[in-house]
One Martini backbone bead per residue (centre of mass of N, CA, C, O) as a GRO file, in nm:
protein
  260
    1UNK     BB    1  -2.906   1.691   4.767
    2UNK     BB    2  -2.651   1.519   4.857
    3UNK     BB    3  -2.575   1.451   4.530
    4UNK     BB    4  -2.522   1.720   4.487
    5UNK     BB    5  -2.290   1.766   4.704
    6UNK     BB    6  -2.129   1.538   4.604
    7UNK     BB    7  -2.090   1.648   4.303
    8UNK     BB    8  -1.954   1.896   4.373
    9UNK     BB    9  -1.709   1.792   4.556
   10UNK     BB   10  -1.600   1.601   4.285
   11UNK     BB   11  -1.537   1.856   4.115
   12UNK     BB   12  -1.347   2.016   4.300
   13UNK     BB   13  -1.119   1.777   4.342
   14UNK     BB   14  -1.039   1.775   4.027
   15UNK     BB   15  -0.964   2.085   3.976
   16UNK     BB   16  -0.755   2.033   4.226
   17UNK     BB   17  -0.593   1.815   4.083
   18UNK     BB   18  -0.518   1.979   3.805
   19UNK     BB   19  -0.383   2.224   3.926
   20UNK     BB   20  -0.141   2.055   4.051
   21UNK     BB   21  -0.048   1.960   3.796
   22UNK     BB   22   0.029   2.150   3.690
   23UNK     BB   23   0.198   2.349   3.867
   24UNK     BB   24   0.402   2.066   3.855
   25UNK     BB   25   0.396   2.173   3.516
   26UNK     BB   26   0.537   2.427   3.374
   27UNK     BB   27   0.607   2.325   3.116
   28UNK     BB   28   0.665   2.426   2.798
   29UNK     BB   29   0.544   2.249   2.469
   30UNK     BB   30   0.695   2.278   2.144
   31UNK     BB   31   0.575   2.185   1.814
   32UNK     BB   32   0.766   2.054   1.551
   33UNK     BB   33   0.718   1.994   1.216
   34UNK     BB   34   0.768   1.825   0.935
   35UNK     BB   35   0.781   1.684   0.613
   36UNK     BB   36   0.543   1.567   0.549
   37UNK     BB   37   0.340   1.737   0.761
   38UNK     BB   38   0.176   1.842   1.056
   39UNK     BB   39   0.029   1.919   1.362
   40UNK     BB   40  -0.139   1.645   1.378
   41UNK     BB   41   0.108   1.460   1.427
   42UNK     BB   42   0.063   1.516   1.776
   43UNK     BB   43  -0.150   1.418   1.882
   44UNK     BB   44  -0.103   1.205   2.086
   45UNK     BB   45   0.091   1.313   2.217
   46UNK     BB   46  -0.079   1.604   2.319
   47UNK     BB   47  -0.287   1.437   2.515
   48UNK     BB   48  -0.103   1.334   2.703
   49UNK     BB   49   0.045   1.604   2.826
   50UNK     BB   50  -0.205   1.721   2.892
   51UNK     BB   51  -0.303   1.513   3.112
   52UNK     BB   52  -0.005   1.633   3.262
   53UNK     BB   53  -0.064   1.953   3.286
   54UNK     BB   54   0.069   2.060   2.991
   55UNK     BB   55   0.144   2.334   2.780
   56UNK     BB   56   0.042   2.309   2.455
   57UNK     BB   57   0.260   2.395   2.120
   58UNK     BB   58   0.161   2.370   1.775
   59UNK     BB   59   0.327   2.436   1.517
   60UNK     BB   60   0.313   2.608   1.176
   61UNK     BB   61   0.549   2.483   0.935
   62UNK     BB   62   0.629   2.621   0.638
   63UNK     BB   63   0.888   2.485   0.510
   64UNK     BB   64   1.073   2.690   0.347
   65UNK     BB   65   1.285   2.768   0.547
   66UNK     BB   66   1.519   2.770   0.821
   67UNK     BB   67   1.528   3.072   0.881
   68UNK     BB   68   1.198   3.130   0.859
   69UNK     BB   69   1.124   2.967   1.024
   70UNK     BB   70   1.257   2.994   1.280
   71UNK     BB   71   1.129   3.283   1.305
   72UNK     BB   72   0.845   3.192   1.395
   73UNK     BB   73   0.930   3.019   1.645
   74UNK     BB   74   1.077   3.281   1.768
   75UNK     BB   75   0.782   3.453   1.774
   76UNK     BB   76   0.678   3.229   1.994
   77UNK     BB   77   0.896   3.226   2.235
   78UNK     BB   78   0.910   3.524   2.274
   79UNK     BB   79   0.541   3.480   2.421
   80UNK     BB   80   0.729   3.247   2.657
   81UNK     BB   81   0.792   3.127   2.955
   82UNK     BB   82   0.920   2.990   3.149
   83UNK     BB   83   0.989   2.665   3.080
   84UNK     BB   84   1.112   2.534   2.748
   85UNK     BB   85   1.008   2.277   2.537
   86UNK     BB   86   1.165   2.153   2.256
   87UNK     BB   87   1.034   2.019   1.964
   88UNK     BB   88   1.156   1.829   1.684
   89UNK     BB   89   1.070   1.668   1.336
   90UNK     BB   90   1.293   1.628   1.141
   91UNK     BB   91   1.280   1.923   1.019
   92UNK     BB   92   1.223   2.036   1.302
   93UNK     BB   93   1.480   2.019   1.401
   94UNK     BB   94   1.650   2.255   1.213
   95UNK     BB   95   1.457   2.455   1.355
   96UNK     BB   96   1.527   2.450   1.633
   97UNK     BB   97   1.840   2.458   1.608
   98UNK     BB   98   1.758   2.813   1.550
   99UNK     BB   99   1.505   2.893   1.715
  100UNK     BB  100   1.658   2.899   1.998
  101UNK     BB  101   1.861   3.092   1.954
  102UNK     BB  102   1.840   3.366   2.247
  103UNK     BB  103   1.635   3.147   2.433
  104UNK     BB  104   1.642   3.105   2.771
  105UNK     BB  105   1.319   2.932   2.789
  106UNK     BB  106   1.500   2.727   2.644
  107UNK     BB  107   1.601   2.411   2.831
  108UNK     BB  108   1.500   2.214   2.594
  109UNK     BB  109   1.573   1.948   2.345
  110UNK     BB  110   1.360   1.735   2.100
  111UNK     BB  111   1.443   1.467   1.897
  112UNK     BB  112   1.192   1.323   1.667
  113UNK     BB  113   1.349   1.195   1.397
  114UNK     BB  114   1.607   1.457   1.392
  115UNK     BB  115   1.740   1.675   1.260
  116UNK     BB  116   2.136   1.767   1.407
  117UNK     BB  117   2.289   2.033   1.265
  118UNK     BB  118   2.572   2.172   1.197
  119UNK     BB  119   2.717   2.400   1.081
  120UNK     BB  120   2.641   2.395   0.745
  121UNK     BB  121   2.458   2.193   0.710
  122UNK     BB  122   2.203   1.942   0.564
  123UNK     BB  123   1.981   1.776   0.523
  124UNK     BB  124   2.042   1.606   0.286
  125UNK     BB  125   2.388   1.571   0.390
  126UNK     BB  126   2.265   1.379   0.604
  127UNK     BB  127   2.062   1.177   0.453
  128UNK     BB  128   2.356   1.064   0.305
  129UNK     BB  129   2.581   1.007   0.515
  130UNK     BB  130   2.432   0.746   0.527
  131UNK     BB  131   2.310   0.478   0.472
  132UNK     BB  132   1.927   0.424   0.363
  133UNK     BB  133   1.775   0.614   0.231
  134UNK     BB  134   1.431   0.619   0.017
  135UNK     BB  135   1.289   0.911  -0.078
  136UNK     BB  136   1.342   0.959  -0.339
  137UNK     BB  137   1.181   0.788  -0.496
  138UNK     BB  138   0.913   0.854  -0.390
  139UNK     BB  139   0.885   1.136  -0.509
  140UNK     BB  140   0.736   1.349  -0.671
  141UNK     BB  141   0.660   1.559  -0.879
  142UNK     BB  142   0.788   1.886  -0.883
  143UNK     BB  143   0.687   2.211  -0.795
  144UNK     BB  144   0.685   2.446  -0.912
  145UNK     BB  145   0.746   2.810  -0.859
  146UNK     BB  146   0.747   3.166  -0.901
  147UNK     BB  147   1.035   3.169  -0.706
  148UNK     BB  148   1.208   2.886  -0.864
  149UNK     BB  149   1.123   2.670  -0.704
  150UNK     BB  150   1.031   2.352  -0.490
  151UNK     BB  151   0.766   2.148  -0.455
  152UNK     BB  152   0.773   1.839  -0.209
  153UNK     BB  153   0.638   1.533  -0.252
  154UNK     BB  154   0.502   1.229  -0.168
  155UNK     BB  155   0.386   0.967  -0.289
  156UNK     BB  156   0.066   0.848  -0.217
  157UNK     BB  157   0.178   0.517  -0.299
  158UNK     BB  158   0.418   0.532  -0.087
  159UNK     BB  159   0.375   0.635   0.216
  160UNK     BB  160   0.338   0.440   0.387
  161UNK     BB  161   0.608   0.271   0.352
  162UNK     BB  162   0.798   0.518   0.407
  163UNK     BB  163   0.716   0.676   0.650
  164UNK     BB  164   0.450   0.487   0.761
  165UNK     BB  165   0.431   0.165   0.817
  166UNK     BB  166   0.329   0.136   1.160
  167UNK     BB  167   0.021   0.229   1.056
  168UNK     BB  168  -0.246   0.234   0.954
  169UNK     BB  169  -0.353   0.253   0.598
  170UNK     BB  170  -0.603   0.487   0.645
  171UNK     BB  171  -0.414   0.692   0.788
  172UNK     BB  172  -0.193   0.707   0.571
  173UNK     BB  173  -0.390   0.822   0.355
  174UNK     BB  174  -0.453   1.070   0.530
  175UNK     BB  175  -0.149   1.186   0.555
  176UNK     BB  176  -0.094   1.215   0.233
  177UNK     BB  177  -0.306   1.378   0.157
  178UNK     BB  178  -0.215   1.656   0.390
  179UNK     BB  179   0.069   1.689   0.301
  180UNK     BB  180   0.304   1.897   0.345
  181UNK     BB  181   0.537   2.080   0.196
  182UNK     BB  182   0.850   2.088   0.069
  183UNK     BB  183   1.127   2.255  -0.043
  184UNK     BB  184   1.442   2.250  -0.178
  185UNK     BB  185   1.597   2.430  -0.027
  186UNK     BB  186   1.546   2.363   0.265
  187UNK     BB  187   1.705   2.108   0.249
  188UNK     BB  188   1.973   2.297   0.119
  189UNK     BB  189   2.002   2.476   0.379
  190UNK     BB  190   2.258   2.617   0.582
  191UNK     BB  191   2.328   2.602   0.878
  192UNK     BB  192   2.302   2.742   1.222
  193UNK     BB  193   2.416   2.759   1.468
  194UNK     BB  194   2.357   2.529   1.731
  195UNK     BB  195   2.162   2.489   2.035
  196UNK     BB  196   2.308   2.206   2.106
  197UNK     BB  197   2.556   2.352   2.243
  198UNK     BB  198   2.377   2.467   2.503
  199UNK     BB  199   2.130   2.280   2.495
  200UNK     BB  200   1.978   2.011   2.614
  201UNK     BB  201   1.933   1.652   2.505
  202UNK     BB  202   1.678   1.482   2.299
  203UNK     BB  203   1.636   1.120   2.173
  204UNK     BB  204   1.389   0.987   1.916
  205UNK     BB  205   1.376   0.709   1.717
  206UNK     BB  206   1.357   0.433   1.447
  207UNK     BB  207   1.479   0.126   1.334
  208UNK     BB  208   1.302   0.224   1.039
  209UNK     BB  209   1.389   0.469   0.918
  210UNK     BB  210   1.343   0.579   0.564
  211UNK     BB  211   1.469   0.873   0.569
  212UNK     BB  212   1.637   0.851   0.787
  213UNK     BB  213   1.885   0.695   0.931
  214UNK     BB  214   1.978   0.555   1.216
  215UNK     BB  215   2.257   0.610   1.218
  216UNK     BB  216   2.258   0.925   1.174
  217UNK     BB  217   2.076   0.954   1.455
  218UNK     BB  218   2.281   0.868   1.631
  219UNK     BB  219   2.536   1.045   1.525
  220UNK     BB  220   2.344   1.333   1.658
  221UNK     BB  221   2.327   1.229   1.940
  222UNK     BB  222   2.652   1.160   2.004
  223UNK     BB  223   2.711   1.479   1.942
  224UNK     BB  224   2.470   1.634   2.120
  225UNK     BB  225   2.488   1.456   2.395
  226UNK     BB  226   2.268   1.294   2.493
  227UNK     BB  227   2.091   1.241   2.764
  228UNK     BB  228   1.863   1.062   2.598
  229UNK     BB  229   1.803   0.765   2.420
  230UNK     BB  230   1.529   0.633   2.200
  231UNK     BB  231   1.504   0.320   2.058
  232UNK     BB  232   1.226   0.225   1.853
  233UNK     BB  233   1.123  -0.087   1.778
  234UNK     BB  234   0.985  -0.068   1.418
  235UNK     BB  235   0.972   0.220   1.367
  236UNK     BB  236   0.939   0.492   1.188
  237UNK     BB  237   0.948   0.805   1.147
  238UNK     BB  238   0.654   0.854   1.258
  239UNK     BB  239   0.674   0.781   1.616
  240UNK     BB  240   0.471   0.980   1.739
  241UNK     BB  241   0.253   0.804   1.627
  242UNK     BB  242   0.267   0.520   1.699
  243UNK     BB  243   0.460   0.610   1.988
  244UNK     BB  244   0.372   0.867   2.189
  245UNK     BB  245   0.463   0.706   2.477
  246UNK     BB  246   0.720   0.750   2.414
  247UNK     BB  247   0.783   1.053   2.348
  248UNK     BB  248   0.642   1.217   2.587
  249UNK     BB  249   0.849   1.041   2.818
  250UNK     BB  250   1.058   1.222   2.695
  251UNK     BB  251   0.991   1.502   2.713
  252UNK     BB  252   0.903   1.476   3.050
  253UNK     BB  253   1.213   1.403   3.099
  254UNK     BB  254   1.319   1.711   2.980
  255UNK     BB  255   1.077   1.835   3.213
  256UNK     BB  256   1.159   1.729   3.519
  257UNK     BB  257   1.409   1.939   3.615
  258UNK     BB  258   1.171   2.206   3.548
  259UNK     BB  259   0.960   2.099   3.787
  260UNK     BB  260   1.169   2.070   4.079
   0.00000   0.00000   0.00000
C-alpha cells in the first residue's frame, strides 16, 4: 500500500513539474524543412524542444513555389495562437521569410542554414552570389512534370558528400532515399517582400555547408540584423541533423524573451 502511494505521488509530482514547465514556454515553435529534405529531419531539435515544454509543429513544405508553399504556412500560423517562433531550413528560410508577413502571432524567425532574401532575390541567385557552392553537379538528371516544370534531387551517391558530410554514411543514405525533391522554378521564384525586416532573426548554419557558402549565409545573417549567429564549426548544410542541441538552443534563445 505504502508503495503504490509513493509511486502515485511520484507520478502526480512529475506532471506536476511537466505542467510548469510547459506553462514556463508558452512559444509555438513551427519548423519548415528545406528542399532534399522532409519533416523528420527536425527529429533531433523536436526531441530536445519537446522535453523543454515547447509545442512543436514540423510542417510538411509542398517546395512547389515561394509563394504557394508559404501559403501553406500561413494557413498553419493563421491557427496557432501567440507567440509563434518560425524556423525553416534552406529552402524553407525563404518560405518563412514570405509566410510570417500579416501574422502578428509570429514573434521570432530563426534560420537554419537558411536563404534569408530580399524582395526580387532567388535561392538560385543567393547561393551563387558567393563563391563555395557545389550542388549543381550533384544533381541528378531533372524530371519533367506534366505542369512543364521540373523536379530537382540530389544523385543518391553524391548525398553523403554534399548535403550531410558529417553524420553517420547509413543515416544520409537514408535520407537521400527519402529525400523530397524541389521544382527548379521554386528555386528561381522572386522573393516577396521578407518578414526580416519587421521581426526579429536569429541564424545558425556551419562553415562545412556545400549547398549555400557560409559566405552567403553570414551575409544574410548581417543583412536581416541577426540578433544572435551561431556558426557550428565541420556542420553540413543539414546542421539541425548533426547538431540539434546547437539549434534548439538557439531556437530557445529566440523563444525566451517570448517566455518571460
Amino acid at each position: 500500500m505504502k508503495k503504490s502511494i509513493v509511486g502515485s505521488a511520484l507520478i502526480a509530482l512529475i506532471l506536476a513539474c511537466s505542467v510548469t514547465q510547459a506553462a514556463s514556454n508558452p512559444a509555438t515553435v513551427v519548423l519548415v524543412h528545406g528542399a532534399f529534405a522532409d519533416a523528420s529531419s527536425w527529429d533531433g531539435v523536436i526531441r530536445i524542444l519537446q522535453k523543454h515544454g515547447y509545442h512543436v509543429i514540423a510542417v510538411a513544405n509542398p517546395l512547389r513555389g515561394v509563394k504557394s508553399d508559404a501559403m501553406v504556412v500561413s494557413d498553419v500560423l493563421s491557427t496557432l495562437p501567440s507567440p509563434v517562433v518560425l524556423v525553416g531550413h534552406s529552402y524553407g528560410g525563404s518560405v518563412i521569410s514570405a509566410a510570417a508577413n500579416g501574422h502578428e502571432n509570429v514573434k521570432a524567425l530563426v534560420y537554419v542554414a537558411a536563404f534569408a532574401p530580399d524582395l526580387g532575390e532567388t535561392a538560385i541567385g543567393l547561393s551563387g552570389k558567393f563563391p563555395g557552392s557545389t550542388l549543381g553537379p550533384t544533381l541528378a538528371a531533372p524530371i519533367a512534370l506534366n505542369s512543364g516544370d521540373k523536379d530537382l534531387y540530389i544523385d543518391q551517391s553524391k548525398f553523403h558528400a554534399q548535403f550531410a558530410a558529417d553524420i553517420p554514411a547509413a543515416d544520409a543514405s537514408s535520407m537521400a532515399a527519402s529525400q523530397r525533391p524541389i521544382t527548379e522554378a521554386a528555386l528561381n521564384e522572386l522573393s516577396p517582400n521578407p518578414a526580416w525586416k519587421s521581426i526579429p532573426a536569429w541564424f545558425v548554419y556551419g562553415d562545412q555547408d556545400k549547398n549555400i557558402p557560409p559566405q552567403a549565409l553570414a551575409f544574410m545573417a548581417k543583412r536581416a540584423n541577426s540578433r544572435h549567429t551561431v556558426v557550428v564549426k565541420g556542420a553540413s548544410h543539414v546542421v539541425m541533423v548533426s547538431n540539434p542541441t546547437n539549434v534548439a538552443r538557439l531556437i530557445e534563445d529566440a523563444a525566451t524573451p517570448l517566455s518571460d
